[in-house]
N, CA, C and O atoms as a Tinker XYZ file with bonds, in Angstrom:
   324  protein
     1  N     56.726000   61.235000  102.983000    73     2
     2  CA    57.187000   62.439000  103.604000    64     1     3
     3  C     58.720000   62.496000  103.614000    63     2     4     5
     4  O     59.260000   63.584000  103.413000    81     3
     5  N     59.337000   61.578000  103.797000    73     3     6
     6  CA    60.586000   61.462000  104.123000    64     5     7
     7  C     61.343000   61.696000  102.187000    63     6     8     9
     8  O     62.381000   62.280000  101.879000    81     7
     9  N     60.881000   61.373000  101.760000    73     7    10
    10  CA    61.223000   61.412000   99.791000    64     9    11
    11  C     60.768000   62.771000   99.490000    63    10    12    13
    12  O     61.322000   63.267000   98.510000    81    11
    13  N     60.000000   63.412000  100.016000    73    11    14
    14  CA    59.529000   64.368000   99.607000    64    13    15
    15  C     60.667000   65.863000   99.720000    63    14    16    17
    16  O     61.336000   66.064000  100.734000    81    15
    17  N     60.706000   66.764000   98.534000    73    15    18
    18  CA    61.600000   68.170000   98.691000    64    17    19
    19  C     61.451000   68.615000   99.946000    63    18    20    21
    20  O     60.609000   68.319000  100.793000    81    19
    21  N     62.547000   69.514000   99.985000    73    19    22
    22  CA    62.238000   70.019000  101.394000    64    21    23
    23  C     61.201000   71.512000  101.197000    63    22    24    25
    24  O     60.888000   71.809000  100.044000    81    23
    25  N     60.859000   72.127000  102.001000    73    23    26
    26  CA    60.034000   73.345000  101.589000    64    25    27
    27  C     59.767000   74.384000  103.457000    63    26    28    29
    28  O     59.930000   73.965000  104.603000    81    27
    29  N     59.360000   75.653000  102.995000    73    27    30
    30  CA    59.539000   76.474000  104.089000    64    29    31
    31  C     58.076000   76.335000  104.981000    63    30    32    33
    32  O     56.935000   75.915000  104.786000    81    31
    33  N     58.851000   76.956000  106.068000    73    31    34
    34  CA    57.393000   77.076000  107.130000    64    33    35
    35  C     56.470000   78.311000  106.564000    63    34    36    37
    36  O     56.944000   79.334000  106.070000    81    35
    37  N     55.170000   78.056000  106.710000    73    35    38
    38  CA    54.318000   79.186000  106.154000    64    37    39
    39  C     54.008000   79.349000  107.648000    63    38    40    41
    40  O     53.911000   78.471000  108.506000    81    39
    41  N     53.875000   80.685000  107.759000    73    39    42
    42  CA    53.355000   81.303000  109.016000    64    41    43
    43  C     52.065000   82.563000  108.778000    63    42    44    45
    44  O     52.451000   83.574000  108.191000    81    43
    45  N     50.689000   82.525000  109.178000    73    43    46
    46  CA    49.661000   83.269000  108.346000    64    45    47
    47  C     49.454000   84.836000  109.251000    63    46    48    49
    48  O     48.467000   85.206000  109.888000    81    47
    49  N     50.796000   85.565000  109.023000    73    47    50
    50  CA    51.218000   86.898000  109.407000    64    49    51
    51  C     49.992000   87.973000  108.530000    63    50    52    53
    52  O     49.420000   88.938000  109.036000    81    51
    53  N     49.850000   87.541000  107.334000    73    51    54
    54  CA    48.859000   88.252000  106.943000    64    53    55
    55  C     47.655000   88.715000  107.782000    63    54    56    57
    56  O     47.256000   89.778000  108.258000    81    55
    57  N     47.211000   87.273000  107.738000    73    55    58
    58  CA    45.819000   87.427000  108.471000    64    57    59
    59  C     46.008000   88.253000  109.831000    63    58    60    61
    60  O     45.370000   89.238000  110.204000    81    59
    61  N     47.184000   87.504000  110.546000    73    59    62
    62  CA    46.969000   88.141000  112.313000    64    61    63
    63  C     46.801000   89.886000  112.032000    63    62    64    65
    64  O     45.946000   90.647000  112.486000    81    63
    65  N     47.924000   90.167000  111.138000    73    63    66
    66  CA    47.908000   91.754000  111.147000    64    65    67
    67  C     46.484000   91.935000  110.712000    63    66    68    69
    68  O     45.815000   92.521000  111.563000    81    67
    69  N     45.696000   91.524000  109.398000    73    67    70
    70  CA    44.629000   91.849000  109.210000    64    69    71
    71  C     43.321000   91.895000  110.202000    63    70    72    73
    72  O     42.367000   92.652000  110.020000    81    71
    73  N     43.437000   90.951000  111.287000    73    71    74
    74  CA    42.626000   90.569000  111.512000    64    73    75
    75  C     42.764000   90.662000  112.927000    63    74    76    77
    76  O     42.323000   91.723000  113.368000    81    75
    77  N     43.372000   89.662000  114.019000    73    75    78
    78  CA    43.821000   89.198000  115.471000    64    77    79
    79  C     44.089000   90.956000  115.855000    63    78    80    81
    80  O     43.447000   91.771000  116.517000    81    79
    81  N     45.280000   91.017000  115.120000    73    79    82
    82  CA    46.242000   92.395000  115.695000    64    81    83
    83  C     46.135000   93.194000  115.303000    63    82    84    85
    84  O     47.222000   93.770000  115.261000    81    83
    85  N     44.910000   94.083000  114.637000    73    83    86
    86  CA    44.443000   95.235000  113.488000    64    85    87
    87  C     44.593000   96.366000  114.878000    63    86    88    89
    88  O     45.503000   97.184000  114.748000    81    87
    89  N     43.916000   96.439000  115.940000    73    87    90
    90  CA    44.040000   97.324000  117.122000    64    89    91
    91  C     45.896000   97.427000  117.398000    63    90    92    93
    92  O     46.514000   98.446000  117.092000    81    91
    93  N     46.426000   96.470000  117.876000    73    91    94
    94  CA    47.987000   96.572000  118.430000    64    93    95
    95  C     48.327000   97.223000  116.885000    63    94    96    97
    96  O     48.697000   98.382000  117.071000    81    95
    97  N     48.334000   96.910000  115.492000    73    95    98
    98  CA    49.063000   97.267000  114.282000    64    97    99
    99  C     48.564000   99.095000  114.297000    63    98   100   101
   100  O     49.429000   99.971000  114.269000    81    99
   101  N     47.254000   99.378000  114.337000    73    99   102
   102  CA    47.022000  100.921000  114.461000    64   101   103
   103  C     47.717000  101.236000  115.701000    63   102   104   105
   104  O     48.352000  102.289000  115.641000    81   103
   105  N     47.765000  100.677000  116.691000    73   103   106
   106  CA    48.741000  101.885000  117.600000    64   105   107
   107  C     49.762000  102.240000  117.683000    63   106   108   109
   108  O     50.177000  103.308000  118.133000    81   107
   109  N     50.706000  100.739000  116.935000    73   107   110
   110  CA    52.032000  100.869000  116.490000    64   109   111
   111  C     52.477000  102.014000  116.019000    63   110   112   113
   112  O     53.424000  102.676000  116.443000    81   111
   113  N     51.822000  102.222000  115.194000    73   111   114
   114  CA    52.003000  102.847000  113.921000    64   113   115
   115  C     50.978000  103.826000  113.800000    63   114   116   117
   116  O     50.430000  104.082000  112.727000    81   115
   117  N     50.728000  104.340000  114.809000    73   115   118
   118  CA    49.876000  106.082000  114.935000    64   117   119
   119  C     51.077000  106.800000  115.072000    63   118   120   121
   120  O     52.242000  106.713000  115.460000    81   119
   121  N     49.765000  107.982000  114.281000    73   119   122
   122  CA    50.856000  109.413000  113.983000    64   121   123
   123  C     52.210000  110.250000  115.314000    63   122   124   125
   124  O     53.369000  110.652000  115.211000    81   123
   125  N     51.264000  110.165000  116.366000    73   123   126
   126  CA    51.753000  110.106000  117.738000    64   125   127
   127  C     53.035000  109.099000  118.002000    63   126   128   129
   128  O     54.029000  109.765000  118.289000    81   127
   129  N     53.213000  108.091000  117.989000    73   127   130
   130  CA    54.515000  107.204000  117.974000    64   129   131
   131  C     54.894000  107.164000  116.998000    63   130   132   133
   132  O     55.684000  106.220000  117.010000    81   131
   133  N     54.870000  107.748000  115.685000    73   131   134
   134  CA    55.989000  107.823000  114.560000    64   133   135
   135  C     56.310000  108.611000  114.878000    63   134   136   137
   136  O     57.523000  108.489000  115.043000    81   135
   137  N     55.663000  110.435000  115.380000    73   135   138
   138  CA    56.484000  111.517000  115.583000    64   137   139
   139  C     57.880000  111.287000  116.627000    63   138   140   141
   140  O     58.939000  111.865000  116.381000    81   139
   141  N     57.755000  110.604000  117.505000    73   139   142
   142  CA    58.967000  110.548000  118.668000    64   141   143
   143  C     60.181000  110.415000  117.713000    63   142   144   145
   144  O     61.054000  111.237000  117.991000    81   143
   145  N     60.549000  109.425000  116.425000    73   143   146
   146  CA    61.881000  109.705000  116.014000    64   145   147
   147  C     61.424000  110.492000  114.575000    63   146   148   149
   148  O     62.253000  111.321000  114.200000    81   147
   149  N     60.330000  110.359000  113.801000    73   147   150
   150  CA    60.255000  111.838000  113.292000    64   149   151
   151  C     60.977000  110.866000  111.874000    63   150   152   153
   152  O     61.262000  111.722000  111.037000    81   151
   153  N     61.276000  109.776000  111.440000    73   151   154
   154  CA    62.335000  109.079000  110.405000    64   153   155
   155  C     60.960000  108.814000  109.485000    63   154   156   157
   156  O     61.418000  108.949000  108.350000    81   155
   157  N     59.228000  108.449000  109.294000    73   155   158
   158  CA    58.722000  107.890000  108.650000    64   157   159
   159  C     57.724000  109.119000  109.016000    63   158   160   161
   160  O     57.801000  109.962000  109.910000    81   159
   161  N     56.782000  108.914000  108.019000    73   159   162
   162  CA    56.041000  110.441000  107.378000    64   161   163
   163  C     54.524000  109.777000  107.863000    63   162   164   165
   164  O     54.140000  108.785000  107.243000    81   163
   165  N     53.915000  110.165000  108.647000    73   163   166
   166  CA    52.280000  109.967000  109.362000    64   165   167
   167  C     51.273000  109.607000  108.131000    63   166   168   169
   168  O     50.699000  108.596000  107.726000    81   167
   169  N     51.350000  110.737000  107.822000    73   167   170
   170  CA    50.114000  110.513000  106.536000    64   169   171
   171  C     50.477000  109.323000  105.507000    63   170   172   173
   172  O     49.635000  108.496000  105.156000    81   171
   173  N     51.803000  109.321000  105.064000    73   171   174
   174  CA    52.132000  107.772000  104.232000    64   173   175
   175  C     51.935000  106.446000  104.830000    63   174   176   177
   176  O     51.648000  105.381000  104.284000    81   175
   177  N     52.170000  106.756000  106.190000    73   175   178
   178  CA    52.096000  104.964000  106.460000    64   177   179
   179  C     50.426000  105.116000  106.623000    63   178   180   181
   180  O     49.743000  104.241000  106.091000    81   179
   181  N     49.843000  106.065000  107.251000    73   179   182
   182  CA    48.325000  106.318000  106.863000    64   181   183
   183  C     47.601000  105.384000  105.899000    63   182   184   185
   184  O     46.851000  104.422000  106.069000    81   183
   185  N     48.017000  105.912000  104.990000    73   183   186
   186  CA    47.767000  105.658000  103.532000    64   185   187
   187  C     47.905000  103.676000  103.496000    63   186   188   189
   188  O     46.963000  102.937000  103.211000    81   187
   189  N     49.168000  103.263000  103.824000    73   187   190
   190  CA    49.199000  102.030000  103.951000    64   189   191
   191  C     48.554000  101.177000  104.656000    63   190   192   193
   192  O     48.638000   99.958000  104.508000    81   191
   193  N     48.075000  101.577000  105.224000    73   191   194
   194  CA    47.390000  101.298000  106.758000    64   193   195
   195  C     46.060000  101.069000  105.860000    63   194   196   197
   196  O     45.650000   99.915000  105.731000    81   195
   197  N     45.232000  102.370000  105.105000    73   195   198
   198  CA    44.344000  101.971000  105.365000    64   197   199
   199  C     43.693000  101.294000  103.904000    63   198   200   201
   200  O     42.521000  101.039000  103.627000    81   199
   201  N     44.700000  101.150000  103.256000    73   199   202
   202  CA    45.111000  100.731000  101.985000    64   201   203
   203  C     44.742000   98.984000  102.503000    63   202   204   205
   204  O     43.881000   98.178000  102.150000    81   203
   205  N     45.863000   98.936000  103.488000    73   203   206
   206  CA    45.600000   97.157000  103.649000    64   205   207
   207  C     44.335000   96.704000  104.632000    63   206   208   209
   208  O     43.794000   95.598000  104.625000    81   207
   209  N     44.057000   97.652000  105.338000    73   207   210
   210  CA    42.443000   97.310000  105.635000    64   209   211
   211  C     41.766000   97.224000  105.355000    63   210   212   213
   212  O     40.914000   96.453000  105.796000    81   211
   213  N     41.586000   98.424000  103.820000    73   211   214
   214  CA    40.467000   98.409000  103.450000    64   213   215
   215  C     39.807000   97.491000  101.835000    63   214   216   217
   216  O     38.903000   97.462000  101.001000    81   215
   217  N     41.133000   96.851000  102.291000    73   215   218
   218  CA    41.166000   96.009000  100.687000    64   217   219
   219  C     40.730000   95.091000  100.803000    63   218   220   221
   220  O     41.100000   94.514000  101.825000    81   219
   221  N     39.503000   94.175000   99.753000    73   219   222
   222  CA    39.110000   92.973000  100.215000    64   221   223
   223  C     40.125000   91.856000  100.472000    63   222   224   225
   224  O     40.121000   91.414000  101.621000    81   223
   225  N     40.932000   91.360000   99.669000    73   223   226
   226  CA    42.007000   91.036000   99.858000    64   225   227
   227  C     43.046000   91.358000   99.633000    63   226   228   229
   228  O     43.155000   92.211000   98.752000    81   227
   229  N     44.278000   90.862000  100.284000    73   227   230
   230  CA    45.495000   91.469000  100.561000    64   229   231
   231  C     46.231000   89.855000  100.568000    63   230   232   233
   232  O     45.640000   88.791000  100.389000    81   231
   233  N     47.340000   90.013000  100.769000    73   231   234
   234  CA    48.654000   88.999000  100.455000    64   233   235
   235  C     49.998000   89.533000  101.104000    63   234   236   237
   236  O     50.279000   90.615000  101.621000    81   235
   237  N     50.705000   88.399000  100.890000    73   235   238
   238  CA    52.231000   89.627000  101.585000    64   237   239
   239  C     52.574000   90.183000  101.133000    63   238   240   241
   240  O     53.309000   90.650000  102.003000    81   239
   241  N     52.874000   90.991000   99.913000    73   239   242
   242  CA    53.417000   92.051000   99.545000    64   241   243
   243  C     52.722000   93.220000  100.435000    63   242   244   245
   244  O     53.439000   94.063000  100.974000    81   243
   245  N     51.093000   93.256000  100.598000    73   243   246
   246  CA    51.104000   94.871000  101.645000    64   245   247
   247  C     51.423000   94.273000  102.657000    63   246   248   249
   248  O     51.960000   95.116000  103.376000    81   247
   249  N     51.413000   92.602000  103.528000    73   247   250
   250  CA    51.970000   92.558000  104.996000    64   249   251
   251  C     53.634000   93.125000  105.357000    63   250   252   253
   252  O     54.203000   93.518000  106.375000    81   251
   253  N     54.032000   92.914000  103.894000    73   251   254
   254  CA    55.311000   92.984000  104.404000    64   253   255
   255  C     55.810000   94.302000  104.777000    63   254   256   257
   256  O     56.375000   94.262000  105.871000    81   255
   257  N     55.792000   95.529000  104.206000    73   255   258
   258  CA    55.833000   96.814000  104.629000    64   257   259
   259  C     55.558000   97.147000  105.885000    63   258   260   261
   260  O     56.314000   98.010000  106.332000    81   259
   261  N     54.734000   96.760000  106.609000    73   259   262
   262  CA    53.801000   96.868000  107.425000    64   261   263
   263  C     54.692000   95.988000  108.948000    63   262   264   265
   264  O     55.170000   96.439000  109.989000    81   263
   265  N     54.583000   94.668000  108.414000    73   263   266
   266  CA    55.147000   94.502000  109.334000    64   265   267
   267  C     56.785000   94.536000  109.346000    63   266   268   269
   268  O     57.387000   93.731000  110.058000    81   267
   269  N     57.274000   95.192000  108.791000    73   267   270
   270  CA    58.674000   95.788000  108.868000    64   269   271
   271  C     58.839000   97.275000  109.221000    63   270   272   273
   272  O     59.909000   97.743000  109.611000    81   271
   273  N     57.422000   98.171000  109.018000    73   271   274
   274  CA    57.466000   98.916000  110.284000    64   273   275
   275  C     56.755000   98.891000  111.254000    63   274   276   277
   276  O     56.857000   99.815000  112.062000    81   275
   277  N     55.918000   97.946000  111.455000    73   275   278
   278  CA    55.940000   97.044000  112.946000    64   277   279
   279  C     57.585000   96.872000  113.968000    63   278   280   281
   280  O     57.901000   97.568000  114.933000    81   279
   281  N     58.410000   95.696000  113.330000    73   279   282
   282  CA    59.277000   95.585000  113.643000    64   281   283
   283  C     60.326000   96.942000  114.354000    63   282   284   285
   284  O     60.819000   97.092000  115.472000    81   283
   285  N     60.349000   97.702000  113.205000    73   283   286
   286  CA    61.129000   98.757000  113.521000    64   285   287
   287  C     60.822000   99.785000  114.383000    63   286   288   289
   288  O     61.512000  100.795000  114.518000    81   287
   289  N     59.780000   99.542000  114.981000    73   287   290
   290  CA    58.918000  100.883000  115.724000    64   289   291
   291  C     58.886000  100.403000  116.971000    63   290   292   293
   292  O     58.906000  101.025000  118.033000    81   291
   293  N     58.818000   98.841000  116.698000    73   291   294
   294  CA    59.050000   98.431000  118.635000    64   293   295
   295  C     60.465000   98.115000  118.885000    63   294   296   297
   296  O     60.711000   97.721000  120.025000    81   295
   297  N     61.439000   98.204000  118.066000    73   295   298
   298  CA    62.680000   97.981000  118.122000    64   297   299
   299  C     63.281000   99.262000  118.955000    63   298   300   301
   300  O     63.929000   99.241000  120.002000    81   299
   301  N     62.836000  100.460000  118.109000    73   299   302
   302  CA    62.959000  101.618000  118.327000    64   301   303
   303  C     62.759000  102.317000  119.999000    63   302   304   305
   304  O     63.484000  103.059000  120.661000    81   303
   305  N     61.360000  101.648000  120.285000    73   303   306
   306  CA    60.569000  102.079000  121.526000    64   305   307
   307  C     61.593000  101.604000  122.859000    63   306   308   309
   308  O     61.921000  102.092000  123.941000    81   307
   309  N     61.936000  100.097000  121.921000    73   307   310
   310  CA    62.795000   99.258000  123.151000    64   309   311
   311  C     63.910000   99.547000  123.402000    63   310   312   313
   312  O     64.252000   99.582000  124.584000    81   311
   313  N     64.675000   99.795000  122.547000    73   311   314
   314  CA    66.103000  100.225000  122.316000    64   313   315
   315  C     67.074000  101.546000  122.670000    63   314   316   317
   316  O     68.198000  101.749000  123.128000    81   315
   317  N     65.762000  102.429000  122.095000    73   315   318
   318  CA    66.448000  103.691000  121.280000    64   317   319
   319  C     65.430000  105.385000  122.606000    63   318   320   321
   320  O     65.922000  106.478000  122.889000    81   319
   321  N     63.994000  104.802000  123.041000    73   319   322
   322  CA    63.366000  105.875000  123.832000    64   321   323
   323  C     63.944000  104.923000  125.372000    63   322   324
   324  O     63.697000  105.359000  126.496000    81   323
């Protein structure tokens, strides 16, 4: 272990959104709390939404969208309403 490269922490964000946090990720990100700043379009993140649910599998490329407007929507709520 100690000889060995160094390498990053994996953290399995995929799954929680897919799976643990699928309820908290739809409310985030309902049409209703995107309208308050009105900056991201309902029906598109829609689309993403149900794009990464409904896919047998998924990976981070759709977590990552997702949870970057995760991020930005409770940033928003906390910050900015």
């Amino acid at each position: 272990m100690v000889q060995r490269p160094k390498e990053g922490f994996f953290l399995p964000i995929t799954d929680w959104l897919r799976f643990e946090l699928e309820d908290y990720v739809r409310d985030t990100l309902s049409a209703p709390r995107l309208q308050r700043h009105g900056l991201f379009e309902a029906p598109r993140v829609r689309v993403l939404l149900d794009d990464f649910y409904r896919a047998p599998a998924v990976d981070y490329t759709q977590a990552n969208p997702l949870l970057a407007l995760l991020v930005f929507q409770e940033w928003y709520e906390l910050y900015l309403t």
